[in-house]
VMD Tcl script that draws the C-alpha trace (Angstrom):
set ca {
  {18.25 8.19 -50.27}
  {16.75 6.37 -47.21}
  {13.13 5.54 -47.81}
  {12.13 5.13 -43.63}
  {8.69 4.05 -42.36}
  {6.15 5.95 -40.98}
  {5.20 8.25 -43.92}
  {4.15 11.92 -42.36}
  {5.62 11.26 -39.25}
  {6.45 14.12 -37.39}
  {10.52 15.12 -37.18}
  {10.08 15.63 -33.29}
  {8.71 12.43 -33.01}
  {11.81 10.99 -35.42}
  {14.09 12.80 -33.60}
  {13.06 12.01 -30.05}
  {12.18 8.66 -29.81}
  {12.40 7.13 -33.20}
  {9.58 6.21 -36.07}
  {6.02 5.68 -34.77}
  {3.60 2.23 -35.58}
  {0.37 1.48 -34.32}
  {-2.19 -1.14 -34.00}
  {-5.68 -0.13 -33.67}
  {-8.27 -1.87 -31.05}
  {-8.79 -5.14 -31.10}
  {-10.33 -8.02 -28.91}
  {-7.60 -9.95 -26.82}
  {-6.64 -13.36 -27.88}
  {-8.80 -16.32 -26.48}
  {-6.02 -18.94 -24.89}
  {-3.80 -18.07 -28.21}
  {-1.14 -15.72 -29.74}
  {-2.03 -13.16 -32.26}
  {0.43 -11.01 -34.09}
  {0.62 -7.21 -33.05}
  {2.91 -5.90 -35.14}
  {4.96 -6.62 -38.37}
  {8.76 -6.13 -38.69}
  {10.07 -6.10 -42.10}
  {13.49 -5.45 -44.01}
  {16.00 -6.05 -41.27}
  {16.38 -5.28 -37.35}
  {14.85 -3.06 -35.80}
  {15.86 -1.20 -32.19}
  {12.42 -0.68 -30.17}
  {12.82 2.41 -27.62}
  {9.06 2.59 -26.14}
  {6.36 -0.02 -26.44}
  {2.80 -0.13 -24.85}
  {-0.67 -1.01 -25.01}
  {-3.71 0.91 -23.59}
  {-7.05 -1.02 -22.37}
  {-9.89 0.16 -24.46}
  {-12.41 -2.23 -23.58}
  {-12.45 -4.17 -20.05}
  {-10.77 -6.96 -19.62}
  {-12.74 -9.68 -17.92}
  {-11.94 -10.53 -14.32}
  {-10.60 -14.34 -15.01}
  {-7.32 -14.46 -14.29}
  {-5.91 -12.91 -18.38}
  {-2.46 -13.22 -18.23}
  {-1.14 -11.54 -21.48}
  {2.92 -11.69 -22.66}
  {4.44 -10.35 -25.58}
  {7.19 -12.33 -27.36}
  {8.79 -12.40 -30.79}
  {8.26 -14.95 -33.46}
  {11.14 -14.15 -35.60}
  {11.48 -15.32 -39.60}
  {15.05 -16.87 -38.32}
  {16.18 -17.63 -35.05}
  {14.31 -18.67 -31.60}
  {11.62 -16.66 -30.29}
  {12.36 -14.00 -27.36}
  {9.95 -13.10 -24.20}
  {10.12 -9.06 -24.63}
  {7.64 -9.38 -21.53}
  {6.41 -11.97 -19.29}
  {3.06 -12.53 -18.03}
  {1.01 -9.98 -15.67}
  {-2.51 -10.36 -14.00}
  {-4.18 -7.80 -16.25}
  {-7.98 -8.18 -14.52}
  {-7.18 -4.58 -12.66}
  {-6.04 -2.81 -15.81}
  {-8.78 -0.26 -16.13}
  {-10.47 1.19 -19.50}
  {-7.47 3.62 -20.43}
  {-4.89 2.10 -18.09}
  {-1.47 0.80 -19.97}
  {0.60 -2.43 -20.16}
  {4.36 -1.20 -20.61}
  {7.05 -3.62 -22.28}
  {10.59 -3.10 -20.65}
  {12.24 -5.49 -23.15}
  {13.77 -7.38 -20.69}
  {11.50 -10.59 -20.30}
  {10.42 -8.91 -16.77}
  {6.28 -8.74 -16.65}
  {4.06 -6.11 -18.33}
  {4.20 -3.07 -15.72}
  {0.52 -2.32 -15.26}
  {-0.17 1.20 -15.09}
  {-3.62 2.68 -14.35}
  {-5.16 5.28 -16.70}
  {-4.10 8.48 -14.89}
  {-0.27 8.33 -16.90}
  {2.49 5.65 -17.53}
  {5.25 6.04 -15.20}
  {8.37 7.08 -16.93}
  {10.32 3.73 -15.47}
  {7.82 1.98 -16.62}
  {8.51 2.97 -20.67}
  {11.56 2.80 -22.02}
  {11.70 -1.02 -24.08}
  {15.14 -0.59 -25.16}
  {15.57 -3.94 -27.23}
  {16.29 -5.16 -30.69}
  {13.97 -7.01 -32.61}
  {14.72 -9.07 -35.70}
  {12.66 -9.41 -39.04}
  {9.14 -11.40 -38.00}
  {6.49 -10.38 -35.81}
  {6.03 -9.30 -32.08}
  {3.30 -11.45 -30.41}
  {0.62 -10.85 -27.82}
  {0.11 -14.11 -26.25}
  {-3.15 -14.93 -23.91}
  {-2.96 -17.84 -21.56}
  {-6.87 -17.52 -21.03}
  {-10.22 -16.84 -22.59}
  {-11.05 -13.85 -21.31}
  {-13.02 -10.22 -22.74}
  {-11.52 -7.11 -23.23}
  {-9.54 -4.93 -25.90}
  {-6.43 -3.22 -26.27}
  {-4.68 -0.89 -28.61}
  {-0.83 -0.62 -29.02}
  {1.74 1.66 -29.78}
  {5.75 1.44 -30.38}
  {8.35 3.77 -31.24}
  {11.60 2.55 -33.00}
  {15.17 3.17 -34.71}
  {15.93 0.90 -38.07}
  {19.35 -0.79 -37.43}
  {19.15 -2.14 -41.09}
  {18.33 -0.36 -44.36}
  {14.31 -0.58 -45.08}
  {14.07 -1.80 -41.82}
  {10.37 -0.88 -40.87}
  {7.11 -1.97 -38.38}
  {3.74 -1.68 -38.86}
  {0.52 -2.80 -36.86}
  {-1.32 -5.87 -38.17}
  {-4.58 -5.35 -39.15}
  {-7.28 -5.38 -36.71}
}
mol new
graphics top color blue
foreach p $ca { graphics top sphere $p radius 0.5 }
foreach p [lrange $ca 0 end-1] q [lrange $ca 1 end] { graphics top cylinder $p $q radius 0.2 }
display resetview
C-alpha cells in the first residue's frame, strides 16, 4: 500500500496536477538562501510551482532565484534571477523549471504559460536565493508526482 504525501488532499487535486505542499509567509532572505521546501524519500517530478507576494517587496533592486541544493549531486538553477521591485501585494513569481527567470505576473491571475514547472527534483531542498537586502514577503505553493516510493515535499517552517 502506497503511503503518499499530502494527507487529506483532495483526489481532483491528485488527479490533475499531482500532490499539493505549501510554505506559509515568510520575510525574503537578506543577501542569502533560505530553504523553501523539503524533498524527502526519493525524486520527485514538480508540475506547477509559484510564489505569491504577500508583503511588498522593497524597491532596491531584489533579485530572487530558486535553485536546488540536493543531498547528492550538484545543485540546479530551477529559475534564474528576476527584478521583483514591481511584483505587487498578490502578484506571483512562476518557476518554469528550465533555469529561464521567474515570470513575474501581477495579481490579477498567472498566465497559463507562465505555470507549468515540469522538472525533476532529487532528495534535498529547493532554495530561494536573494542577491540583496531588501523587505517584503512571499508565500509558495507546488504541485508534484513521486517518481520514487515515499517520495514526498513539504514547506519548511516559517
Amino acid at each position: 500500500m502506497y503511503s503518499g504525501p499530502t494527507p487529506g488532499a483532495s483526489v481532483i487535486t491528485d488527479i490533475g496536477k499531482g500532490f499539493r505542499a505549501t510554505r506559509a509567509t515568510d520575510t525574503l532572505p537578506q543577501t542569502a538562501e533560505e530553504a523553501i521546501f523539503t524533498v524527502s524519500g526519493g525524486r520527485v517530478f514538480i508540475t506547477r510551482f509559484f510564489g505569491e507576494v504577500t508583503d511588498t517587496i522593497s524597491a532596491t533592486d531584489p533579485q530572487l532565484s530558486i535553485t536546488t541544493a540536493p543531498t547528492t549531486g550538484t545543485a540546479v538553477v530551477l529559475a534564474s534571477t528576476v527584478d521583483s521591485k514591481s511584483a505587487e501585494i498578490g502578484g506571483f513569481l512562476s518557476v518554469e523549471g528550465d533555469g529561464s527567470a521567474l515570470v513575474l505576473s501581477l495579481a490579477g491571475a498567472i498566465l497559463g504559460t507562465a505555470v507549468p514547472c515540469n522538472c525533476i527534483v532529487a532528495v534535498g531542498s529547493i532554495v530561494l536565493k536573494s542577491l540583496a537586502s531588501q523587505t517584503g514577503s512571499m508565500k509558495w505553493f507546488l504541485t508534484y508526482f513521486p517518481l520514487d516510493l515515499g517520495a514526498a515535499v513539504v514547506g519548511t517552517s516559517a
